[in-house]
Structure formats: C-alpha cells, structure tokens
N, C-alpha and C positions, 0 to 999 in steps of 0.2 A: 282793727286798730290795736286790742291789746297786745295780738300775736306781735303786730311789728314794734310794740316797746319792746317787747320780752329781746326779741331777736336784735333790735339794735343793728347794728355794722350787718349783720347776718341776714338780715331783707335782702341784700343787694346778693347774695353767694346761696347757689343750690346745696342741698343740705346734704347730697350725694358725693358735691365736692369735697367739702367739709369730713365728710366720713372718711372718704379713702386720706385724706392730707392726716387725719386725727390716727390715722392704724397704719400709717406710712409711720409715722414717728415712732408707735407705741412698740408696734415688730421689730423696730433696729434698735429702739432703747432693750427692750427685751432679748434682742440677739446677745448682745453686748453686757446685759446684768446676769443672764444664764453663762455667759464666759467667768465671769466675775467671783459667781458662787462654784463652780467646778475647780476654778483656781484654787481658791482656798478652802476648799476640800481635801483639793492635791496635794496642797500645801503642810494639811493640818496631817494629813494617813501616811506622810512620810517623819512624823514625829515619832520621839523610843516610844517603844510596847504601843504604837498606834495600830500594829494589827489584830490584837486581840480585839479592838473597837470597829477596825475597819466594815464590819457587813452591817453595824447600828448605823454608822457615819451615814454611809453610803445609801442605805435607806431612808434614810430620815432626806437626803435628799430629792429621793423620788418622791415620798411623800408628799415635799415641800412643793411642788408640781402637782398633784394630785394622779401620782403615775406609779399609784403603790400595788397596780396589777402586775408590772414589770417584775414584783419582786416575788413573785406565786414560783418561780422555777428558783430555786436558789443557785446555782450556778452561773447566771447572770448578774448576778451583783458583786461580782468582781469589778475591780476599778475601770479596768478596761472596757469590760461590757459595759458599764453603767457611764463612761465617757463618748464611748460611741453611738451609745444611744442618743445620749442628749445633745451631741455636735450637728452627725453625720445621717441619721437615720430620719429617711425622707417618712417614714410612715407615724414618726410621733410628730404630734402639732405642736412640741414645747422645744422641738431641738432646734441649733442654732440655721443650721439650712434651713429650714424651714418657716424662721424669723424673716430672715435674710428675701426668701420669694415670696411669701405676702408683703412683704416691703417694697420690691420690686412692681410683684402688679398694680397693690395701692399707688406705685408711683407711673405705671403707664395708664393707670385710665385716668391720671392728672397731667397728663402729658405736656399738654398745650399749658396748666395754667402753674408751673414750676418751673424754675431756670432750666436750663441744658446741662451745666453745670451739675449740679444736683441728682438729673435723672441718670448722665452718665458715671459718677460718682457709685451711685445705688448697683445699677447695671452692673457697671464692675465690677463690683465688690461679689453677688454674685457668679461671675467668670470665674473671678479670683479663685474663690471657693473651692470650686473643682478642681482645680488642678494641685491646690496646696494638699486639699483632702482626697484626692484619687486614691489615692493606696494607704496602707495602713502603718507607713512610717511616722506621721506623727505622734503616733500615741506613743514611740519612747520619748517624745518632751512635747507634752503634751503643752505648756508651761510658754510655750515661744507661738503653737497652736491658737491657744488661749488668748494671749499678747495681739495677734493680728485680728482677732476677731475686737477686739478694744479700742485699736488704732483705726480701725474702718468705720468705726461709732462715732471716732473723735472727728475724724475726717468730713464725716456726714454731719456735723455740726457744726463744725464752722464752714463749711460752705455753705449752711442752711443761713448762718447769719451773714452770711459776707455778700450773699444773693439776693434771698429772698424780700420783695417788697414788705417796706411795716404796715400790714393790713390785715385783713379776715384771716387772709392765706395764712400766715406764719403763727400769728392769737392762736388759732385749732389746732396747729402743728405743737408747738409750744403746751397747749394743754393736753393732747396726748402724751406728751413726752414727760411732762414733771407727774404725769397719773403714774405713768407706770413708772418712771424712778423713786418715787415714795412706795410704790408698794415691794419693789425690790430691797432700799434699804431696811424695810422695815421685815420683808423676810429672812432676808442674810443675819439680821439683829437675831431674828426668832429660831433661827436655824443655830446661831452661836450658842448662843444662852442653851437653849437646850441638848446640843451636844456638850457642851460645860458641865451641864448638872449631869449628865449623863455620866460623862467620864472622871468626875471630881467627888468624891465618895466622903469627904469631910472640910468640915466650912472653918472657916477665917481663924485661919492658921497664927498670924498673930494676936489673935485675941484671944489667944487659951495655951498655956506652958505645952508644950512636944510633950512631956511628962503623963500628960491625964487625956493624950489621944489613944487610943485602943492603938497595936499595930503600926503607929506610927514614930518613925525617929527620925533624929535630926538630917541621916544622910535622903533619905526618901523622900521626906520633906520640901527641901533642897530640891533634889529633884521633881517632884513634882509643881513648885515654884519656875522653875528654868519651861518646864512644860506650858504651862499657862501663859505662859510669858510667851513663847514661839506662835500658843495659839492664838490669841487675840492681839500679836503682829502681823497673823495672817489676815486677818481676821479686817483689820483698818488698810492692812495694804490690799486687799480685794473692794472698797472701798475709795481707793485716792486718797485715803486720810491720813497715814504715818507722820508723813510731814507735818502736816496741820495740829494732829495731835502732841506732838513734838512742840511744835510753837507755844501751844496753847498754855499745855500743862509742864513740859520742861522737867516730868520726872518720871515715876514708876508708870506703867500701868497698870489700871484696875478696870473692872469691868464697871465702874460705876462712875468713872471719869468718859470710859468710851459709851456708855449710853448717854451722859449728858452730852456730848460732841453730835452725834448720829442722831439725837432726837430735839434739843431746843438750841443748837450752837446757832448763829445769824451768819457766823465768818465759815461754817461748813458747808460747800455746795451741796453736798449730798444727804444731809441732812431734815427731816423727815419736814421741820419747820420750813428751811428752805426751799424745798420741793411744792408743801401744798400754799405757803406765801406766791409763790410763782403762780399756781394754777389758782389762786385768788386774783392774780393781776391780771390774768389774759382772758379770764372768763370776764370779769367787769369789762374788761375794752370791748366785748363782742355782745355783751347786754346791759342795758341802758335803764332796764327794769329791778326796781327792789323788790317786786315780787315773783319775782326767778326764784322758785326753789336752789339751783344751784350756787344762785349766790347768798343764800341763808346759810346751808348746808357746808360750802366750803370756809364761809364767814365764820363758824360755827366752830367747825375743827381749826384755823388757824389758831384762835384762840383759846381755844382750851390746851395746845401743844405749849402757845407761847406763855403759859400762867404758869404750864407744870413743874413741879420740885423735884429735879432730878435728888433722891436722896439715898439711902441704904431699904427703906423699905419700899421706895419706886422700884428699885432694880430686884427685890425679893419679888415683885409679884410682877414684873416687867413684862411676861407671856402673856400675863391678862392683858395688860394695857395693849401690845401689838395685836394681838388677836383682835378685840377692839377698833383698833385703829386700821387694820387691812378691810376689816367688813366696812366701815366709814367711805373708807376711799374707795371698795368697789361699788359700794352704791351709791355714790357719787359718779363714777364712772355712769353708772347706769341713769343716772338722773342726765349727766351731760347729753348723753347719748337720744334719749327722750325727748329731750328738749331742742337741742340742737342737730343732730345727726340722724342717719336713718333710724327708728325706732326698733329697739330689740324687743321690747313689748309694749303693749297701749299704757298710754303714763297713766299713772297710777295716784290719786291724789293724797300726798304722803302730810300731817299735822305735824310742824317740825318740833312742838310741845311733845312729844310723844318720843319721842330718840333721846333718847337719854344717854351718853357715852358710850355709841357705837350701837345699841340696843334699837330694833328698828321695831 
C-alpha cells in the first residue's frame, strides 16, 4: 500500500513505459542543448586574437562532457575535429546523432502508447539527419547546421503539447526534459564563466583608473570591453535569452545581470529556477506521497534557487554554486529514476538532513 502512495498516477503505467518516455525527452533535450553549446563556442573562436585561446576553448568543451580522452592526440582539437565529433560521430554517446537515435528507439518501444504524430516527427528528424550531414559540407556553416538541429527540438515540443494526453505519459516526459535543460543551462553558465576567467586576465575595469593596471591602456581596454561584450551575446543567444535579457535590463551587459536571469529569473524559460519549478510540478502530479524522497529533494533545491542573492560575490564564486547545483540535479535524476523508472541501482536510503547544498 505504501508503494502505491508513493507512485500515485504511476500504479496505473509500467515503469518500463515511464523510462523510455523519461530518455525519449532527455536525448532530444540533449541533441538540442549540445547544438546550443558548440554554437556559442563557434561563435565565441571566431572573436579577435580568439585563436591564441582556441585549443583552451575547445577543450574545456570536451571536458564539459566528460570527453577529455579525445584531447590525448592534439591535432583533433581543431574546431573542425571537435565539431564533428560531437554532431556526427556515431561512436561518441554525447554527439548529436547519437541523441537523436536513442531518442528514436526510446520512442519505438513506446509505440503504441504516443501519438503518430510525435513518433513520425522523432523518425524524421533522424532521416533528416543523414542526408543534411552525409558529407562534410556543413562544417563551413556549421552555424545553419547547428540551427536545424534546434528547430527539430522546437518541433518535437510542440507536437509533444499539442498531442500528447495530460496524464502519466506526458508528467515523465516533461520531468525528463526540464532534468536535463537545467543541467545544460547550468553547464553552458559553467562553461562561460570559466572560459571568462580564462581569457580575461584583469578584473573590473571600472573600479580602478586604466592608470594603476599593469600593461594596460585606454585603447586595449576598449578592446577588450567590445570582446566581452560579443562574448556573453554569444553566450545568452545560445540560450534564447538576448531578447529577454534586453527586456528585462534595458542596458549593458554584465555577467552578474546574466547569472541573475539564467539562475532565479521566473520570466526566463531557461532558467535554472524555471527548469527545477517545472520538475517540481510534474513529479507532484505523479506522486501523491510526502514521503517520496524526490519530492523532498526537489522541494529542497527549488528553494534554496529561489532565496538566492544574485550579488557580486554570488558571481565571484558562481562555479562553486553550479558545481553544486549539477551534482543536486544529477542525483535527483538518479533518485527519480529509483523511484520511478527502471532502477539504475538498488535505492539507496538517502537522510535528506545530511545534504547540505548539493553535498551528499
């Protein structure tokens, strides 16, 4: 009898269902946030003197995937190489083909229990694929490449809502998909910031005369203001946010305006608040129980996102907090998944006194 509190709506759906609909989502959200971040990659290595940084960039990339064995030859971490790796290359599990057909299968062994719509949608989009990337003309615009792989996300999302029954089926779908677009924003955020510090070799430029910087003058300066500027435009439009940001603040940008947007805005979809408020909403409609670790867990992180002060010393130490925050959310994923989905390992009985900001 507990079990069927816990599970709620989820009595009535195999939990086998529930897994392929939950990695149906998370694979096209993921096709679609790995487009996202090679954009503004792209975007950032075609800025002045961005080649002297181009093989840090481009590393820190595969890092950010956990694909830092790629970089053992150095002659692969050319743009090119490290674009085709991550699109086109059937043998890494983090490229976007590779999104794209686990998405596909997750959607045929749910065959029967998802619109037509939807699976020929998915389908396609796979077809698609091959023939845009058969040869290696896209990689001179990579950038229009990029673009369809976005518009095939956007595609697969509003057919999801314009179809899909409001029931079990769509809840699990929907909580796969705001999991992994919170951990995307929040890697893109982690990825900026740190090519930032990377490449930005002295701090806050207005708060100390051009006079008393080492090395530094007024024309450089300049310059590298206009830099910063190009980068963290790249930076919110691999994001959907330029516009939004525009509305909101109406002026410069600073990095400490775009982490308050990206991390507690309510009016920014992509936004980190946004994201785990969502996967707070659709996990309650599918458990019934307050003693669901998951709904402590995610209860837990909404709230501490939505108290935070986005300030000048938030954004000084902002890798901690994401760091943090991606471990949160993957072991969250992994709580869902125990709980609800096929089990990646036997649950584990976790004291939620004991996690302390992200610390498990």
């Amino acid at each position: 009898m507990e079990a069927l509190k816990i599970l709620g709506l989820f009595g009535r759906m195999l939990s086998r269902t529930a897994d392929n609909l939950y990695w149906m989502a998370r694979h096209m959200e993921r096709a679609e946030n790995t487009a996202r971040l090679l954009n503004a990659q792209h975007h950032s290595s075609m800025l002045p003197n961005a080649e002297d940084s181009a093989h840090r960039q481009w590393k820190s990339i595969l890092d950010l995937f956990e694909l830092d064995q790629f970089a053992i030859d150095e002659k692969k971490l050319l743009p090119k190489s490290v674009l085709r790796f991550m699109v086109e290359d059937h043998k890494n599990e983090s490229s976007i083909i590779s999104c794209l057909r686990k998405a596909r299968e997750n959607a045929r062994s749910v065959r029967g229990g998802i619109p037509t719509e939807l699976w020929e949608m998915i389908n396609s989009a796979c077809l698609e694929f091959d023939t845009i990337f058969k040869n290696s003309s896209w990689i001179k615009d990579p950038e229009k490449a990029l673009d369809w792989v976005k518009q095939k996300s956007h595609i697969f999302r509003g057919v999801l809502e314009a179809t899909m029954p409001r029931n079990e089926f769509l809840y699990f779908t929907k909580i796969g998909m705001f999991l992994e677009r919170a951990d995307n924003t929040a890697r893109i955020l982690d990825l900026s910031f740190s090519l930032n510090e990377m490449e930005n070799k002295w701090e806050n430029i207005r708060d100390e005369p051009l006079s008393e910087k080492k090395g530094v003058t007024p024309d450089n300066s300049i310059d590298r203001l206009g830099k910063d500027y190009y980068f963290w435009l790249a930076v919110l439009r691999s994001l959907s946010a330029f516009e939004i940001y525009r509305q909101v603040y109406r002026d410069e940008i600073t990095p400490q305006k775009i982490a308050e947007l990206l991390v507690t805005r309510k009016d920014m979809p992509r936004s980190l608040l946004v994201c785990v408020q969502n996967i707070q909403k659709n996990i309650n409609r599918v458990c019934i129980a307050d003693s669901s670790l998951s709904v402590k867990l995610v209860g837990k992180l909404v709230a501490d996102i939505m108290y935070e002060t986005v300030d000048s010393d938030f954004v000084e130490d902002i890798r901690l907090f994401l760091d943090k925050f991606l471990k949160r959310v993957n072991h969250l994923g992994t709580i869902v998944s125990q709980e609800f989905l096929v089990p990646i390992s036997p649950l584990v009985n976790y004291d939620l006194r004991t996690i302390r900001d992200g610390d498990e």
